[in-house]
N, C-alpha and C positions, 0 to 999 in steps of 0.2 A: 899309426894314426889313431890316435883318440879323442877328434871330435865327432863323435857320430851323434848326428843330430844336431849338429852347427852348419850356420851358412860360411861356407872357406872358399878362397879363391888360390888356385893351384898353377905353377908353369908345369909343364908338360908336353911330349907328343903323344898321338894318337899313333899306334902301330899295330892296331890288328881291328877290322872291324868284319860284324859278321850278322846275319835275321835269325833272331830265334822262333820256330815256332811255337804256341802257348794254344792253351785251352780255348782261347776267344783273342783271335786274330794272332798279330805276330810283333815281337819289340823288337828295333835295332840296340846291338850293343859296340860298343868301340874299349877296346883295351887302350887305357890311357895312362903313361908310365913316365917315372923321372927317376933320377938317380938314386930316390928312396926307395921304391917300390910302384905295382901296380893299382889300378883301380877301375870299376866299368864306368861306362858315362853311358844310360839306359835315355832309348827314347821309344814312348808309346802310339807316337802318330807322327804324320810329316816321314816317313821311312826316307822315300824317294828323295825327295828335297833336301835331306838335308845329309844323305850317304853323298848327293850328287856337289857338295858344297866341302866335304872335310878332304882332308891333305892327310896323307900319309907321312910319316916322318916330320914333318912341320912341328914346329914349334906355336903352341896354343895358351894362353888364357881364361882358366875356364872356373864358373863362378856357381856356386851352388849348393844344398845341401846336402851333407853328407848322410847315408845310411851305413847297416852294416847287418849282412847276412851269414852269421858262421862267421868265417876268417875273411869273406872279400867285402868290402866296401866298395859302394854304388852312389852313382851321382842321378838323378833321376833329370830331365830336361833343363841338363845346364844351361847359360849363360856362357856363349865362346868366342873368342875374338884372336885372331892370328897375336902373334907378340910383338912383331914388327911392326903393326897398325896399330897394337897399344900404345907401343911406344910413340910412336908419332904421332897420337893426340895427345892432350895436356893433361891427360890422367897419367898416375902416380902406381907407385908400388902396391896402394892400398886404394879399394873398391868401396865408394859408399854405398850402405845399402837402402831403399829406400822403403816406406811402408807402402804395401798394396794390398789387393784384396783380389780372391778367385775370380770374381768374374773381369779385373780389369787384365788380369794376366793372361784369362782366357783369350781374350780380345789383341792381343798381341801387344799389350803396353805391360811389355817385362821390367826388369828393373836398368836390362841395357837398351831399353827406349827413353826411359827418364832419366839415363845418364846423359844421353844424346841431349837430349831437351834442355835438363839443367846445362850443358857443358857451352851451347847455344845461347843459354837466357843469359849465363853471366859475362857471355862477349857484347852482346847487346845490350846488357845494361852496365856497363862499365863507367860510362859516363855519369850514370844518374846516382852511382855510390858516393854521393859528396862525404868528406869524411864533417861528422860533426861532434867531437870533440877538441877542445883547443887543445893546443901544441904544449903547452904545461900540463895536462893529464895524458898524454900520450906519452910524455918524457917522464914525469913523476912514475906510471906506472909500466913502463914500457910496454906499452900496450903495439900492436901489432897498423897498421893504417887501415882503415876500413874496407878499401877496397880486397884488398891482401886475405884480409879476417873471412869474407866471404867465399876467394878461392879457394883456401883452405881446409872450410869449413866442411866444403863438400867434394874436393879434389887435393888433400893434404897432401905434398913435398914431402912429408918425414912426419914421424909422431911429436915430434917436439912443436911443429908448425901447427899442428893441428889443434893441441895443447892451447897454444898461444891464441889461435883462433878462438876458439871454445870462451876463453878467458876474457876474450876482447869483448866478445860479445856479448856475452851474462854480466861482464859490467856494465854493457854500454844502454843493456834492457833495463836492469836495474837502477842504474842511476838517475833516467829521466821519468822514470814510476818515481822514486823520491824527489824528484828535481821538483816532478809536479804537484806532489803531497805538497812540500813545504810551500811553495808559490802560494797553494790555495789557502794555508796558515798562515803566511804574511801577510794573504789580501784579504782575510776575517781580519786579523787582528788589527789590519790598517783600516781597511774600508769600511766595515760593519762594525758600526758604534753599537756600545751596550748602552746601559743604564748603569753608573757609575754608585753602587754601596759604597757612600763616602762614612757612611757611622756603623758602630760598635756601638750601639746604644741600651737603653735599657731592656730588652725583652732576651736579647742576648745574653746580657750581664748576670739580670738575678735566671734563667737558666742554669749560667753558668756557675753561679754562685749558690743556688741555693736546691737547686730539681736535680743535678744533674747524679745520676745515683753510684758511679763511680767516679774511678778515676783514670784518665784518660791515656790508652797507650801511648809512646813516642811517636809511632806510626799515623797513630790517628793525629795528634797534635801538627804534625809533619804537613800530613791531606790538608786540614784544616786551615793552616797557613799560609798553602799553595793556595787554595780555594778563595781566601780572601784578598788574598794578592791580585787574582784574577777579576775579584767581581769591584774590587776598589781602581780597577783600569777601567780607562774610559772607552774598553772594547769587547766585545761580544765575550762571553767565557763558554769553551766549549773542553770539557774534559771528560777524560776517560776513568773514570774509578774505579779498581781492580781491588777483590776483597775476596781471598777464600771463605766460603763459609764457617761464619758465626766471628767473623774478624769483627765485626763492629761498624759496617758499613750504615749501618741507621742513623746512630747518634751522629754521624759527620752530615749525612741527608738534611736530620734536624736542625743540628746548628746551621747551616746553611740557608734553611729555609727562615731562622730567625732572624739572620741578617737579613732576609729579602723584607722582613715584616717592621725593623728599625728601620728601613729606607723607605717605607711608603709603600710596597709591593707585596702581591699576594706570590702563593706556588703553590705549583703541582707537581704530583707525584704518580707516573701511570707504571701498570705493572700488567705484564701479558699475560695474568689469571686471575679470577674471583677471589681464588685461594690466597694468591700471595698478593693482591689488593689488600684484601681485608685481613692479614695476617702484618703488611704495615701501616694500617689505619689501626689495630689494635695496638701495637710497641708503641707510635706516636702518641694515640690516645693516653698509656700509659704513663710515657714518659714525661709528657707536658702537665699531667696531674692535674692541678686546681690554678693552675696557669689561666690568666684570662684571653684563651687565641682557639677562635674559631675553626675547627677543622670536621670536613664534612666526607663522606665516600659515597664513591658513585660506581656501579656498574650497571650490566644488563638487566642482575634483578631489583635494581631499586624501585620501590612501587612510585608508581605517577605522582602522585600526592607532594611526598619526598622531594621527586625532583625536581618539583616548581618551587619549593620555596631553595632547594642548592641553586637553582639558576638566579632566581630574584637577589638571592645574598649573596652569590658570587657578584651580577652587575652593582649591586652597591656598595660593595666594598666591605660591608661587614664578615664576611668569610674569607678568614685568610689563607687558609689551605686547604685545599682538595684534593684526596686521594680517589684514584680510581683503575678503571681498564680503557678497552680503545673506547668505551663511552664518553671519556673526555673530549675525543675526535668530533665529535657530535660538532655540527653545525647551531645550535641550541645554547650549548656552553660557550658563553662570554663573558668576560674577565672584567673588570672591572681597570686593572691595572697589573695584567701578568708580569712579574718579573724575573721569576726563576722556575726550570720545565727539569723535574731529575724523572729520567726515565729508567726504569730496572731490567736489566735482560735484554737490552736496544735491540742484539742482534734478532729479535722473537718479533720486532715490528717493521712493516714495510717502509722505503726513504719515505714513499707517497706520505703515508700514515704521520709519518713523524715530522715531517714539511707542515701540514696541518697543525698542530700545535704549537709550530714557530710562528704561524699567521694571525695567532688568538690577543695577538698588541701590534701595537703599530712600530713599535721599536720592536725589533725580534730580541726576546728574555735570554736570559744567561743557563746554557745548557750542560747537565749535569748528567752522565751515564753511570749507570753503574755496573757490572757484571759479577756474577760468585762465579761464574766459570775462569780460571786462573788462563788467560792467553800467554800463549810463550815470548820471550821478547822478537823475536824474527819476525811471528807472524803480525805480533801488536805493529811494527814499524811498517808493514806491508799495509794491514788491512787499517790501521788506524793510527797513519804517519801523520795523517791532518790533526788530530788532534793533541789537547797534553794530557798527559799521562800520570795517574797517581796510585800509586801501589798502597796496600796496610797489609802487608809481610807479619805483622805480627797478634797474635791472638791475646785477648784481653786475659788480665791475671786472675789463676784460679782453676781456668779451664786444663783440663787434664786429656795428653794423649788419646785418642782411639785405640785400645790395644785389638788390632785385625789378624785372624790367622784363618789357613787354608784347609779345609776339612772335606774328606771325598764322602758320599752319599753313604758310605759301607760305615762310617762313624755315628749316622743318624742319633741311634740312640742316645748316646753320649753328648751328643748337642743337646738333643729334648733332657735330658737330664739338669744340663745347665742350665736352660731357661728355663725352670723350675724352679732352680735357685734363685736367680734371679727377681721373677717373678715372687717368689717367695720373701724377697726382701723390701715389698712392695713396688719394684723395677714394672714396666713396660715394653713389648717387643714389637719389634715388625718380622714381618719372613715377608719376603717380595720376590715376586717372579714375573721372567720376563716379558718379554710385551714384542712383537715383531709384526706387523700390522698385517705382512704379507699370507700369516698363516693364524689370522686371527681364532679360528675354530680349535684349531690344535692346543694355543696358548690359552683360549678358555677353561680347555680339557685339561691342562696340567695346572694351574689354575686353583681346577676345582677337582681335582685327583687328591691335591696337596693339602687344600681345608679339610677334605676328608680325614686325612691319614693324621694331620694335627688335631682334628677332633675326639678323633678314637684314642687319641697320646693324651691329651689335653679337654678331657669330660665336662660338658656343661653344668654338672651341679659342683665343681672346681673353680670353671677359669669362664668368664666371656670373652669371646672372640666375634672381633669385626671383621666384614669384607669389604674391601673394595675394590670396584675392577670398571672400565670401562661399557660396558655394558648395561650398567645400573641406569636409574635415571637420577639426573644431578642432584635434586631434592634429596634423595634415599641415600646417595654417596655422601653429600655432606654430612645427612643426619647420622651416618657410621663413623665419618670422621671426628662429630663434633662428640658420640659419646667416647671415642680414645682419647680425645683432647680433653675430656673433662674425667678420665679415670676410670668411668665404667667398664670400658673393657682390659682385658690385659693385654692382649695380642692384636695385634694388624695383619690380616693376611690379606697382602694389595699388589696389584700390576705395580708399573714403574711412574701410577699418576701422584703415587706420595713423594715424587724425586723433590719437587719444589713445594711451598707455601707452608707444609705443615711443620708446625714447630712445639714440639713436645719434651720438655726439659726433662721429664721422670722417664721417657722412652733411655733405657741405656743400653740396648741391644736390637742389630739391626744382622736378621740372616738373610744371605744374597741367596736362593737359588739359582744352579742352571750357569753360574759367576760367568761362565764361559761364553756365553751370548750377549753379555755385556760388554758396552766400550768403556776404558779406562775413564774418562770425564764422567759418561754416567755412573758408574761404581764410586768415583770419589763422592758425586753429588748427594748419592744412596746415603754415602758412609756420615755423611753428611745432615744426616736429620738425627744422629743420636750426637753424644757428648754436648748437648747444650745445656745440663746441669753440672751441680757442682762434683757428683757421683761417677767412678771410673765405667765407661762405654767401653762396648765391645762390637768389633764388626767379625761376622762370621761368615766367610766365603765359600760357600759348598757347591760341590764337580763333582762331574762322575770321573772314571780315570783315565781314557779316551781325551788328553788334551790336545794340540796343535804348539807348536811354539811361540807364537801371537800370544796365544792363552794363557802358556804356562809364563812369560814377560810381562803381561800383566796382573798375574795373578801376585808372581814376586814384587814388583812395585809398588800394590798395593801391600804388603805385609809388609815391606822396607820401610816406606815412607805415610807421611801422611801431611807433607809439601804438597799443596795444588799445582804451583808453578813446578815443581821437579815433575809430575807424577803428569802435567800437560805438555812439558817439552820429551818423554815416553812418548806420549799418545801422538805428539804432532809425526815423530822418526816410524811410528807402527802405522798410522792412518793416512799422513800425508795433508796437506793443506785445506787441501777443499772439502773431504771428508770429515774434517773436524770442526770446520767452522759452517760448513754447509753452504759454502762458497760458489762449487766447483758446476753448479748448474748455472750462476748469475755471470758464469763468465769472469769473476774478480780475480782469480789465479791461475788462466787461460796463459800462461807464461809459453811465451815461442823458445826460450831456448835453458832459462835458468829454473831453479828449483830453491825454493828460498828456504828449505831443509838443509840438502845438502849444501848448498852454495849461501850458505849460514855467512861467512868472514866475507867474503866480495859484495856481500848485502851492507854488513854495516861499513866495510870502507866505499862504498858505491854513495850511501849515505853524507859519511863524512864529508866526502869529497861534494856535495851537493850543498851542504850546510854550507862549506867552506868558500865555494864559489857566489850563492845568495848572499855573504855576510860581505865578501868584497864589489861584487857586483848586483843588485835586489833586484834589477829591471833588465837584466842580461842586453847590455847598452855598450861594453868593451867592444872594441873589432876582436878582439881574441875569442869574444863567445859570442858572434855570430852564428857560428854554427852551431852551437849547442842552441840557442835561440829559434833556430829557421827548423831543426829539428823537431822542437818541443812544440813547437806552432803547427808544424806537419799532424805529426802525434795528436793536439789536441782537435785538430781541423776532423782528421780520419778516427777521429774518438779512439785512437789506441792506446790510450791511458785510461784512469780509472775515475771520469771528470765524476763517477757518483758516491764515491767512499766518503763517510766522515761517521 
């Protein structure tokens, strides 16, 4: 036997039992033997009761963890049931196990009490397992009958049944999560009238013709096309923009936001920091040059003054774009005529939060998402099946690789050697370390362990070096950030608050400390503030040698690739759904039986099949989808879908 330390269920008799005396009272033991060999079945309390209850030579059942002391293996307060009484209940070969907890077990609700229960609930609820899928997905996919699926699932016939069980069911979870998605995408696109951009008119044109300072990937022209396809329907536009970083996600924002200002309509643009506010108030500013279109930024620190005359020229219409933070939220800010809302980062704002900005006209505006964090496809169709979907897969011409490699603490010098070089070439760096909130003292301490040890490397009548670290007060943080952005220093040594908004073209080397404390999406995001000039970047990953295999998976992913979407569908198989998107407290991926990692293919044929049934039937009105109907209505009745994603 080599499961010690698995829970295993064994036939056997019990043929020799006997009380051991111990140190502190006394244990029964029972020698319990089958044609392979022996084994003990120990019990430390209940002696009497339960010497007075076991059968000699009988044929037993018995369900339990194994241990293993020297050569004999021990069952410590099995789980036993004669053979013959196994067999004449509706239980199988195979015992499910259920989750418990010490003190419920204490209390006498073992796991052969909730067999009981469950074997009980499923006689009694028999009736009430209507099957609700039609009889053409049942046959298409030979799926198992509902009621079946459920004995199965907890009293499997055979492994093959159980199989099948498992199968029926992770479709059958899946599919009405898409069933629902799409529903609630049919009833925007039908129900919720937009404001129809019927023109292409001038402010777009000479943009396009004469500002616009390159030239525009396939990808972007691709977005771009989706985009106006949408806002020239006569229905709400709600999409999803998906752009690794430095893909070019701004200039699509812009055009976008030109067509809302040839139609007569202003836009806004909110973003979940000061930083990266006013990091896209400056590119727009740039890019619109001597363009005559209004555009104004608003956050927490705008002075008072400021923001009375943004309010007065937002309501008269003379201000046609607003950039800001949740300040746009403000009850204060009123539009004059909102017609288009692109939000950055969505997942960084509460629905509340974002409900509010759709209230600022009286027609609800054409909504625009944008994210730099790359979602993988599984998770995009789970968490954001309501909406459509526009990827820019490709990086504008010019831009040159990240070359990232993996360097342990003991190569130090040799790194500080390089950024020397660098640095000596006029180049910019960062060194960043990590930030873990729980042991904020500690990460101060290393922190500021590390400015030291770069200082002593790196002498002040040589190099200036900035900090920045959460601690600081905002004032002081900015004025450090804004002397690296404007050159004065060479070095960045920053927590992980420079992941977003800073964008520094001449930075071309970015050192991770610590690498190992980081999750894959933040390291890309990291990797992600250099290469944004025309100059070869470099990302430098330093560890000590002590890794984990988690660790060492991301470490090689990052030095493989530098695919946001590859190097996110890593993170979703290593972190799992809710840890990556920050899901797993709001309840969005509370999934009762499927796993939309693993169960990757039954997700998108669950899907298909969803599409496929709304495209034939849109109002589930067939007698054939009655019951996928009476289902869905159940579901949305008992909120067991997800009525707040989009």
């Amino acid at each position: 036997m080599k499961n010690s330390g698995a829970d295993v269920q064994v036939v056997g008799k019990v043929i020799h039992i006997k009380t051991v005396e111990q140190r502190r009272g006394k244990r029964l033991v029972a020698t319990f033997a089958d044609e392979t060999g022996q084994m003990e079945l120990v019990w430390f309390r209940s002696h009497k009761w339960i010497r007075d209850r076991l059968e000699l030579n009988q044929a037993y059942v018995v369900f339990g963890r194994i241990s293993q002391y020297g050569a004999v293996y021990s069952m410590a307060h099995p789980e036993m049931e004669l053979l013959k009484q196994h067999q004449a209940t509706q239980r199988s070969t195979m015992q499910p196990l259920y989750p418990s907890t010490e003190k419920l077990s204490a209390r006498g609700v073992t796991n052969k009490v909730v067999l009981g229960m469950m074997g009980q609930l499923l006689t009694e609820t028999q009736d009430v397992l209507q099957e609700c899928l039609s009889s053409d997905i049942l046959n298409e996919f030979q799926l198992l009958p509902r009621k079946l699926a459920f004995i199965n699932i907890h009293f499997p016939e055979s492994q093959e049944l159980l199989a099948k069980a498992r199968f029926r069911l992770k479709f059958e979870e899946l599919f009405f999560i898409q069933l629902q998605l799409l529903l609630k995408k049919n009833l925007r696109k039908h129900k919720i009238k937009g404001m129809p951009f019927n023109q292409v008119g001038a402010t777009f044109n000479t943009f396009f013709e004469k500002h616009l300072p390159f030239e525009l990937t396939g990808a972007q022209k691709k977005v771009i096309k989706e985009i106006r396809n949408d806002l020239g329907s006569h229905a709400q536009m709600n999409r999803l923009l998906q752009g690794d970083v430095g893909s070019g996600k701004t200039i699509v924002a812009l055009l976008s936001m030109l067509l809302a200002v040839d139609n007569g309509f202003q836009a806004c643009l909110m973003a979940p920091t000061e930083i990266l506010a006013q990091q896209h108030f400056n590119g727009l500013k740039e890019l619109l040059g001597e363009m005559d279109i209004e555009i104004a930024l608003l956050t927490g620190s705008t002075k008072q003054a400021a923001r009375k005359t943004i309010h007065a020229n937002l309501q008269d219409g003379s201000l046609s774009f607003l950039v800001g933070t949740h300040a746009l939220l403000e009850d204060k800010v009123q539009f004059k005529n909102l017609g288009l809302a692109i939000i950055d980062e969505q997942h960084r704002f509460g629905v509340a939060q974002r409900s509010k900005l759709w209230k600022k006209n009286t027609i609800p505006p054409h909504i625009l998402v944008m994210t730099a964090t790359p979602i993988p496809r599984t998770l995009a169709m789970s968490l954001y099946g309501d909406l459509d979907i526009s990827v820019i897969d490709e990086l504008p011409p010019g831009r040159k690789p990240i070359k990232t490699v993996h360097r342990f603490d003991s190569n130090r010098l040799k790194v500080f050697g390089f950024l020397k070089n660098e640095i000596a070439k006029g180049r910019q760096v960062y060194i960043v370390y990590p930030l873990i909130q729980e042991s904020e003292a500690l990460d101060y301490k290393d922190l500021m362990d590390g400015y030291e040890s770069i200082v002593r490397d790196f002498p002040n009548d040589q190099y200036q070096i900035s900090i920045v670290h959460g601690k600081m007060k905002p004032a002081d943080k900015d004025y450090e950030m804004e002397r690296f952005v404007r050159g004065e220093t060479q070095i960045m040594v920053a927590t992980t608050v420079i992941e977003v908004g800073v964008n520094v073209p001449n930075a071309s080397v970015m050192v991770i400390e610590s690498t190992e404390r980081f999750g894959l999406s933040q390291l890309h995001q990291l990797r992600g503030r250099v290469g944004r000039g025309a100059e070869q970047s470099f990302c430098i990953l330093m560890t000590g040698h002590k890794l984990s295999d988690d660790a060492k998976t991301r470490l090689e992913t990052m030095v493989r690739t530098n695919d946001g979407f590859e190097i996110a569908e890593v993170d979703l198989k290593l972190r799992g759904p809710g840890d990556l998107m920050g899901t797993q407290q709001s309840g969005m991926l509370n999934l009762k039986i499927a796993d939309i990692v693993k169960d990757n293919q039954i997700l998108k044929t669950a899907r298909h099949k969803a599409i496929q049934v709304l495209k034939e039937d849109p109002k589930l009105e067939k007698p054939e989808n009655l019951g996928i109907r009476n289902q869905y209505l159940s579901n949305i009745q008992n909120k067991a879908l997800w009525n707040y994603i989009s």
